[in-house]
Biopython code that builds the backbone (N, CA, C, O; Angstrom):
import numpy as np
from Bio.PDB.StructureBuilder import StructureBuilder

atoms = [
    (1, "UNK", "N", (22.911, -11.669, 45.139)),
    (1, "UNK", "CA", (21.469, -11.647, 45.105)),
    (1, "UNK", "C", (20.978, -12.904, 44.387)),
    (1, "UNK", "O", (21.665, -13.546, 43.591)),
    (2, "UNK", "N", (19.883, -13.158, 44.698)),
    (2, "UNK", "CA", (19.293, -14.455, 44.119)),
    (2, "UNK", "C", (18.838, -13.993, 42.902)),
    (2, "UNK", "O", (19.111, -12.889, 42.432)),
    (3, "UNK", "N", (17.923, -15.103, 42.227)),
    (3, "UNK", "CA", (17.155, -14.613, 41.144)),
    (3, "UNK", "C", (15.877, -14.444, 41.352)),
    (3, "UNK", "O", (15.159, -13.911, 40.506)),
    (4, "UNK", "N", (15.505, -14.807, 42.321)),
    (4, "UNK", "CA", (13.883, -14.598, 42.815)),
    (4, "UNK", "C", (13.713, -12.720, 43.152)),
    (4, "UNK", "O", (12.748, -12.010, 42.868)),
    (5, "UNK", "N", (14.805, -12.382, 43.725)),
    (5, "UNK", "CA", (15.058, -10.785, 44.387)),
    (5, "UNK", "C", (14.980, -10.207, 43.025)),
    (5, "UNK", "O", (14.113, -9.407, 42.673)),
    (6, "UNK", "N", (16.259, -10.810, 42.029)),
    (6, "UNK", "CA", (15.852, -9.643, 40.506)),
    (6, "UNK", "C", (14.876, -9.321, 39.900)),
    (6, "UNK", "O", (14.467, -8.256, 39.437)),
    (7, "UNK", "N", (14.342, -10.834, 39.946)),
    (7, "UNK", "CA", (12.588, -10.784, 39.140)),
    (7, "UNK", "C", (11.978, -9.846, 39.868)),
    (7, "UNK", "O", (11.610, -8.845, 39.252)),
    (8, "UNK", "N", (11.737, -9.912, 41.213)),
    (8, "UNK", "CA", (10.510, -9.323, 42.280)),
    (8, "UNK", "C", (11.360, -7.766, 41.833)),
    (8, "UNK", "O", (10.602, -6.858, 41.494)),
    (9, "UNK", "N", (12.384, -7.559, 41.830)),
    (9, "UNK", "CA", (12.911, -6.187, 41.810)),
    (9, "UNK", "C", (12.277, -5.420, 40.337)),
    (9, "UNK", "O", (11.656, -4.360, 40.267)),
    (10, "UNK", "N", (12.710, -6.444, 39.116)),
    (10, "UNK", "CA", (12.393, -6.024, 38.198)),
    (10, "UNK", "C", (10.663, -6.006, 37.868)),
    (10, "UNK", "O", (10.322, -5.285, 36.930)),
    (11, "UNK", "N", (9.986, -6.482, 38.327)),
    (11, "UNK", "CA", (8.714, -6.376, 38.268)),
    (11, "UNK", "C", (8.057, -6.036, 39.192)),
    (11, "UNK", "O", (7.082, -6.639, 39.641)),
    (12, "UNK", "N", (8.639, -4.763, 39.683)),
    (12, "UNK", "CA", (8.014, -4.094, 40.263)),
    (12, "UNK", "C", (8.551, -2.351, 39.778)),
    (12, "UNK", "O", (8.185, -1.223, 40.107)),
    (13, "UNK", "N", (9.161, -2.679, 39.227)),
    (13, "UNK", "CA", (9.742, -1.044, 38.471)),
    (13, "UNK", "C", (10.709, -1.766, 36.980)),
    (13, "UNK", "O", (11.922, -1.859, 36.793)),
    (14, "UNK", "N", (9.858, -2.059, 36.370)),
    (14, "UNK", "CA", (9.763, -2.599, 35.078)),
    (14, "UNK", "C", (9.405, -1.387, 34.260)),
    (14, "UNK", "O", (10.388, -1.187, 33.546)),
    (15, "UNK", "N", (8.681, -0.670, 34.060)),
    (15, "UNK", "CA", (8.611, 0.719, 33.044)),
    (15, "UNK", "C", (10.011, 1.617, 33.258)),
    (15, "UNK", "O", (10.527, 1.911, 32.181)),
    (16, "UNK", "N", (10.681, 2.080, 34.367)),
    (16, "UNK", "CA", (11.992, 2.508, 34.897)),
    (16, "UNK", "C", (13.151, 1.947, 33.996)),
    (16, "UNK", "O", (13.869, 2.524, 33.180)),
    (17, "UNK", "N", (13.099, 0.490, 34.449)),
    (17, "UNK", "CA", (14.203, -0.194, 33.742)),
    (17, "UNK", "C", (14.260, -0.061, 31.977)),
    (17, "UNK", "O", (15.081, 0.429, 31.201)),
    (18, "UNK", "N", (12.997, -0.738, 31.811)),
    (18, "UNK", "CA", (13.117, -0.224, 30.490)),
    (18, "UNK", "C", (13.236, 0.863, 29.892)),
    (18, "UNK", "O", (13.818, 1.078, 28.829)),
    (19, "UNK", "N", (12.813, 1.410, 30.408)),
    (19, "UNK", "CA", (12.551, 3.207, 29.865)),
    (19, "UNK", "C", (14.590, 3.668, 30.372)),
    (19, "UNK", "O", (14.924, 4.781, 29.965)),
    (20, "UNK", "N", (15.319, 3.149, 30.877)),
    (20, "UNK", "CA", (16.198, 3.908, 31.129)),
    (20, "UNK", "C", (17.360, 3.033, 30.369)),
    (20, "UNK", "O", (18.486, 3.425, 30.062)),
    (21, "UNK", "N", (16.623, 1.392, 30.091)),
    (21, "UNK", "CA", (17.942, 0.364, 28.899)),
    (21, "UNK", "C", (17.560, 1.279, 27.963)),
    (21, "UNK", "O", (18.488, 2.066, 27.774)),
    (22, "UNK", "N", (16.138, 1.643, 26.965)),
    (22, "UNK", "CA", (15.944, 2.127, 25.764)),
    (22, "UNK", "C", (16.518, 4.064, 26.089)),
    (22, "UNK", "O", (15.559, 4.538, 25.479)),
    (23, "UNK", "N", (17.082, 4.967, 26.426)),
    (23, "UNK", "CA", (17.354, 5.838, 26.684)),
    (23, "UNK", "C", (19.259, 5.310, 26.578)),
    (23, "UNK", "O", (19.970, 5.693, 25.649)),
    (24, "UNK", "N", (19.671, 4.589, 27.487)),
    (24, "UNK", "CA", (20.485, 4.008, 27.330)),
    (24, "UNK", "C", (21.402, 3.956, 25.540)),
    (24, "UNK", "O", (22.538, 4.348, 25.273)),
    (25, "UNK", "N", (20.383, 3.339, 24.637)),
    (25, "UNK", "CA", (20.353, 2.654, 23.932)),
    (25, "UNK", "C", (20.294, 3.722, 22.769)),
    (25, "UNK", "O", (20.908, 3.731, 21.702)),
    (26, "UNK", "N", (19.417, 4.581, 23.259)),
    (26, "UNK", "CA", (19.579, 5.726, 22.173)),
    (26, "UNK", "C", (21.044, 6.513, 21.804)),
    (26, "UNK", "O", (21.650, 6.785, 20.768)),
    (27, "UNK", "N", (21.304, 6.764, 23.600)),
    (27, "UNK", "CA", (22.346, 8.057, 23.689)),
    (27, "UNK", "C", (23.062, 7.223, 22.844)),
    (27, "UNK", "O", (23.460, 7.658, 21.764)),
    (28, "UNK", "N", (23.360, 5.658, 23.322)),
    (28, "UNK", "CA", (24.867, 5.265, 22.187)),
    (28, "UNK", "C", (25.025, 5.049, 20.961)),
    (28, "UNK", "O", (26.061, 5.054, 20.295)),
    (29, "UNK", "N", (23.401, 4.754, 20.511)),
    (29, "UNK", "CA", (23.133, 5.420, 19.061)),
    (29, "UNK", "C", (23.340, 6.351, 18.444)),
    (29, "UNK", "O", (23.437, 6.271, 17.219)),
    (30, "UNK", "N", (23.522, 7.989, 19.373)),
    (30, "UNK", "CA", (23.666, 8.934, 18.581)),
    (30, "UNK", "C", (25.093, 9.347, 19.070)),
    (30, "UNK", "O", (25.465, 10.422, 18.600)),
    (31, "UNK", "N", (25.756, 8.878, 19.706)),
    (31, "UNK", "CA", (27.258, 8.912, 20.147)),
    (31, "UNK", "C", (28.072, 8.090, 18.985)),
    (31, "UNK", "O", (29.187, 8.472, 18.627)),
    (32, "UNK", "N", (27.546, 7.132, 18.518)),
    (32, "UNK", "CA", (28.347, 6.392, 17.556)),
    (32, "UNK", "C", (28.041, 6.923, 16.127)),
    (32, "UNK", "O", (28.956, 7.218, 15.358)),
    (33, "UNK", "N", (26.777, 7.032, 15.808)),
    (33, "UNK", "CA", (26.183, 6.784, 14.375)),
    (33, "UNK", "C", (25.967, 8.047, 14.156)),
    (33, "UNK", "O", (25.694, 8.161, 12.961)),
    (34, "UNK", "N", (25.934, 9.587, 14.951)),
    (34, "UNK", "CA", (25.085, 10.509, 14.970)),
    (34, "UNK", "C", (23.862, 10.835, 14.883)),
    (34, "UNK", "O", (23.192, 9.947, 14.354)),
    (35, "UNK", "N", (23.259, 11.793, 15.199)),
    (35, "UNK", "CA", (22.066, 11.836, 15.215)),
    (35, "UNK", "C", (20.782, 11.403, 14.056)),
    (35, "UNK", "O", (19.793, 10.712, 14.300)),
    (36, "UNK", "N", (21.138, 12.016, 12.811)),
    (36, "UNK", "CA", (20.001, 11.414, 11.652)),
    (36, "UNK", "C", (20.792, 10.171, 11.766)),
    (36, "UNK", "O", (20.279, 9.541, 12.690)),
    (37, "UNK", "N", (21.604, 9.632, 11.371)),
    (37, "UNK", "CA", (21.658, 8.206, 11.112)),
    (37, "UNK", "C", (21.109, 7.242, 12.443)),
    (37, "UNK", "O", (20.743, 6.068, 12.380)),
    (38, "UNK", "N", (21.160, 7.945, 13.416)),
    (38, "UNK", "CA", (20.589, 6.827, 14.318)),
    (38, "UNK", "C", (18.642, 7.045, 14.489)),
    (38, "UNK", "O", (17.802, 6.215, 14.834)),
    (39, "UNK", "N", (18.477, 8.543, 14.068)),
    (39, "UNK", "CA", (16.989, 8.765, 13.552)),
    (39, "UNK", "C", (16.478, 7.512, 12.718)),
    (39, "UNK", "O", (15.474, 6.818, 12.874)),
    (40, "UNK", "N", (17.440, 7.455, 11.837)),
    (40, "UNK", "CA", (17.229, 6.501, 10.629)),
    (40, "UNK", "C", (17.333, 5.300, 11.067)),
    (40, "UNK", "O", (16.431, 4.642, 10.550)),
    (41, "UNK", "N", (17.963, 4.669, 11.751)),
    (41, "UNK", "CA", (18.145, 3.131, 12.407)),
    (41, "UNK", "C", (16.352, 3.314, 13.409)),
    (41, "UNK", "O", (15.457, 2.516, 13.132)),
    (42, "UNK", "N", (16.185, 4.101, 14.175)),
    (42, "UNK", "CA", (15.307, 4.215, 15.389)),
    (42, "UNK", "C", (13.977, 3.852, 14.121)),
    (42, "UNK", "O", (13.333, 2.813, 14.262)),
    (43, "UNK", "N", (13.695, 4.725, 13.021)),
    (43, "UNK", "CA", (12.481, 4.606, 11.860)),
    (43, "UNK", "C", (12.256, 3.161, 11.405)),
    (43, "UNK", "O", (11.209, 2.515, 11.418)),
    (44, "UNK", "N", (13.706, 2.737, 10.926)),
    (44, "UNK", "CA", (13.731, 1.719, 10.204)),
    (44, "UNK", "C", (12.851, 0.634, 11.121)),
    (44, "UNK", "O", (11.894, -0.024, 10.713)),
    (45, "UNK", "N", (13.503, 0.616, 12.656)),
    (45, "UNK", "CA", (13.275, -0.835, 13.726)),
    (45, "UNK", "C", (11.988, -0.319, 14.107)),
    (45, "UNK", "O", (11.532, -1.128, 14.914)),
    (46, "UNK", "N", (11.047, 0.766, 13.905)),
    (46, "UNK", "CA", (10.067, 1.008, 13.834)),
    (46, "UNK", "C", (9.313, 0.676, 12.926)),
    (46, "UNK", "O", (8.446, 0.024, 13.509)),
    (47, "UNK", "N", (9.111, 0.692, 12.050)),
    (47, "UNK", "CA", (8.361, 0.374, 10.535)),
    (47, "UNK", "C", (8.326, -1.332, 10.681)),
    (47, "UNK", "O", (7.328, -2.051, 10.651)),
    (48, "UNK", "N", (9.872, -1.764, 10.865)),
    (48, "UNK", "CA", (10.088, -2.997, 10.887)),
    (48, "UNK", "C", (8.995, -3.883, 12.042)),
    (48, "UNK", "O", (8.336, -4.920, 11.965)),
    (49, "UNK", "N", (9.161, -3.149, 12.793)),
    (49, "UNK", "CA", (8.071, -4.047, 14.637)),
    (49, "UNK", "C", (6.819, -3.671, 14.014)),
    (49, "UNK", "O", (6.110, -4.674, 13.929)),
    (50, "UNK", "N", (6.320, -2.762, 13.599)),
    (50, "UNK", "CA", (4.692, -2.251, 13.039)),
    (50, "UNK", "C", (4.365, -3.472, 12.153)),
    (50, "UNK", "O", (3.342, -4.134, 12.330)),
    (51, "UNK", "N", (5.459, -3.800, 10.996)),
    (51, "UNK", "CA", (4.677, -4.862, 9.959)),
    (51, "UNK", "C", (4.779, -5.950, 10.560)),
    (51, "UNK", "O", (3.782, -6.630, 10.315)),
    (52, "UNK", "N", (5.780, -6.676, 11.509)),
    (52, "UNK", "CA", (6.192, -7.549, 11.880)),
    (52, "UNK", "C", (4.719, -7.748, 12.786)),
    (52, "UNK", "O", (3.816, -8.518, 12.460)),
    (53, "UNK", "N", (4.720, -7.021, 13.775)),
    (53, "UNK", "CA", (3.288, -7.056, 14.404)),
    (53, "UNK", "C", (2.133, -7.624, 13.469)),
    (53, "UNK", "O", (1.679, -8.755, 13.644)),
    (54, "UNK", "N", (1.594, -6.603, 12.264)),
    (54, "UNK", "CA", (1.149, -6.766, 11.720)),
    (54, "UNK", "C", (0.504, -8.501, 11.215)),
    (54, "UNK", "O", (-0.458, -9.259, 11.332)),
    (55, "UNK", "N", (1.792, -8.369, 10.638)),
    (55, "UNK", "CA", (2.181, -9.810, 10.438)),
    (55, "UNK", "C", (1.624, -11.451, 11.203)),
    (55, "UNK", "O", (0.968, -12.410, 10.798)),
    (56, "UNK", "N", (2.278, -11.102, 12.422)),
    (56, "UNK", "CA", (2.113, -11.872, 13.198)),
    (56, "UNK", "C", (0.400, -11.894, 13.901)),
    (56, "UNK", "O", (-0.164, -12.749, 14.582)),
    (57, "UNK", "N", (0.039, -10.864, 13.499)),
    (57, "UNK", "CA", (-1.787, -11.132, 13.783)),
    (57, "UNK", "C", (-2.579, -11.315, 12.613)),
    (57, "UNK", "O", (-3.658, -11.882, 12.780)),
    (58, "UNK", "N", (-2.270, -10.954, 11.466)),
    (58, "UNK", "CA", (-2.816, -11.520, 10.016)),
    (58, "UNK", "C", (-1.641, -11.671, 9.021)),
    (58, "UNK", "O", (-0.696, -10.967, 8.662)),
    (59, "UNK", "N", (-2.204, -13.118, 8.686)),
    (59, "UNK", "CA", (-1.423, -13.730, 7.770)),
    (59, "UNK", "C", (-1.577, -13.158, 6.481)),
    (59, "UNK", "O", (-0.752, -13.229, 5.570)),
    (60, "UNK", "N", (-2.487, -12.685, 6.457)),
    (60, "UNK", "CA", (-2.561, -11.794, 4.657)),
    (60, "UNK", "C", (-2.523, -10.582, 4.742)),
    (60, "UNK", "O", (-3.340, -9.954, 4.069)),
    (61, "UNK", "N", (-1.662, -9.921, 5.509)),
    (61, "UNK", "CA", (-1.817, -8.820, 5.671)),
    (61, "UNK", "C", (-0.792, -8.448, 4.715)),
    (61, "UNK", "O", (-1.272, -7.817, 3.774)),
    (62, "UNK", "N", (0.242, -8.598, 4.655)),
    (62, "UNK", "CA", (1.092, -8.210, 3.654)),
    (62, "UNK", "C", (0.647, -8.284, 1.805)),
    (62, "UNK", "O", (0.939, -7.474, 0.925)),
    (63, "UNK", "N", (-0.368, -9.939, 1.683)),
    (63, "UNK", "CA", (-0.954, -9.697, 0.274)),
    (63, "UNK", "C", (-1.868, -8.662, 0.233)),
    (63, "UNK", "O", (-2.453, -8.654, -0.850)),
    (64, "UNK", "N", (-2.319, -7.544, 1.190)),
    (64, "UNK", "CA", (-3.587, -7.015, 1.032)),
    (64, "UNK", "C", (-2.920, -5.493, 1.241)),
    (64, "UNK", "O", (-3.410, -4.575, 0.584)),
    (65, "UNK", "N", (-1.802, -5.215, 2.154)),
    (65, "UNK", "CA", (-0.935, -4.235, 1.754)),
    (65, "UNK", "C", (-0.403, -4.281, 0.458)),
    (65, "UNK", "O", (-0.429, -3.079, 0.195)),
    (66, "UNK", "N", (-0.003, -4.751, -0.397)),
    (66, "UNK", "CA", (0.527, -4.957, -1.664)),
    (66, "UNK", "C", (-0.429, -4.692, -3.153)),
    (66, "UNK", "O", (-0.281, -4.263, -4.297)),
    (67, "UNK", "N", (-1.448, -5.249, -2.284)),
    (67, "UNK", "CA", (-2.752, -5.222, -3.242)),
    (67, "UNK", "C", (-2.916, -3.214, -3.503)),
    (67, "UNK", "O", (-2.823, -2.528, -4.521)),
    (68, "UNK", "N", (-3.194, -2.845, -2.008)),
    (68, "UNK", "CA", (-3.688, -1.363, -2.055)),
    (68, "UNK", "C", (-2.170, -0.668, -2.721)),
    (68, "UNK", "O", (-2.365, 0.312, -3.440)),
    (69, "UNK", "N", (-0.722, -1.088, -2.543)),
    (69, "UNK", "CA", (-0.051, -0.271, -2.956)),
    (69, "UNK", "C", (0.075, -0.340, -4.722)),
    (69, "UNK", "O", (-0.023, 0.524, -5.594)),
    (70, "UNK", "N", (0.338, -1.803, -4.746)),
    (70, "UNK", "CA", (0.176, -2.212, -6.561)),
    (70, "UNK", "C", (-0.971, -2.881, -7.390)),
    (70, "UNK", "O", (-1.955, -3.230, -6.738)),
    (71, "UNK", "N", (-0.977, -3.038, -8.331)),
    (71, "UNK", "CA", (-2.200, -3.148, -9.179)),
    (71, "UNK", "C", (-2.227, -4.862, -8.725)),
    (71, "UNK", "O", (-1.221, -5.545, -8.535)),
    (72, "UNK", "N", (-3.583, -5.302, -8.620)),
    (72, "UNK", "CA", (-3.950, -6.399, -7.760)),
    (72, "UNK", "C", (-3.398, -7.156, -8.818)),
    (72, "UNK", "O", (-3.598, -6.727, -9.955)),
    (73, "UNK", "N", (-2.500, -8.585, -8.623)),
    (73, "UNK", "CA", (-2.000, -9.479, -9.490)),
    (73, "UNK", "C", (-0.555, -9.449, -9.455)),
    (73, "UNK", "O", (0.156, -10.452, -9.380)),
    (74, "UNK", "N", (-0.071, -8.002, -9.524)),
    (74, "UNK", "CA", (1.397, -7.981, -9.777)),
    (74, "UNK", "C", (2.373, -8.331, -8.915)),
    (74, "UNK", "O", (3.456, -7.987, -9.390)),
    (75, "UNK", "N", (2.507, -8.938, -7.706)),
    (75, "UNK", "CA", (3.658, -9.611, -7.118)),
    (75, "UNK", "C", (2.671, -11.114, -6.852)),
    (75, "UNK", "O", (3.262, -11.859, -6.072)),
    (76, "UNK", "N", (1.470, -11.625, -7.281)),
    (76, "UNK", "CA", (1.309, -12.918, -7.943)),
    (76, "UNK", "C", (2.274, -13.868, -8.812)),
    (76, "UNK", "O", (1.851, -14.935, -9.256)),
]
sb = StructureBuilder()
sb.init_structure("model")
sb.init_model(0)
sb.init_chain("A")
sb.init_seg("    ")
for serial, (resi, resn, name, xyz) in enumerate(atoms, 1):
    if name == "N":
        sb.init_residue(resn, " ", resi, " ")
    sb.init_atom(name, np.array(xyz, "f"), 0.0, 1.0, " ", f" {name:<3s}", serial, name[0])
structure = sb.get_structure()
């Protein structure tokens, strides 16, 4: 197959594919690591993409999270 056929293939049932790599991706998560520990990996890379996001659309977002969690000054 070419690469023009994969693209057109894959973008056109692109939610499928992904939805069945990340399913994929789980089962061997909880086949290897068991279930809470791969709960715990799945939370972590969650929390992690939320601030990272975060992040990447405000630059002070992290001094202003820090602010509301600790007394304003203290990681100054």
């Amino acid at each position: 197959m070419d690469k023009e056929k994969i693209l057109s293939f894959y973008d056109s049932h692109r939610g499928g594919i992904n939805g069945a790599a990340i399913g994929l991706a789980i089962a061997v998560a909880i086949l290897i690591l068991g279930f809470f520990r791969a709960l715990f990996v799945a939370l972590c890379v969650g929390i992690g993409y939320h601030i990272g996001k975060k992040l990447y659309e405000d630059k002070n977002y992290l001094k202003n999270l820090l602010d509301r969690i600790l007394p304003p000054g203290t990681y100054r």
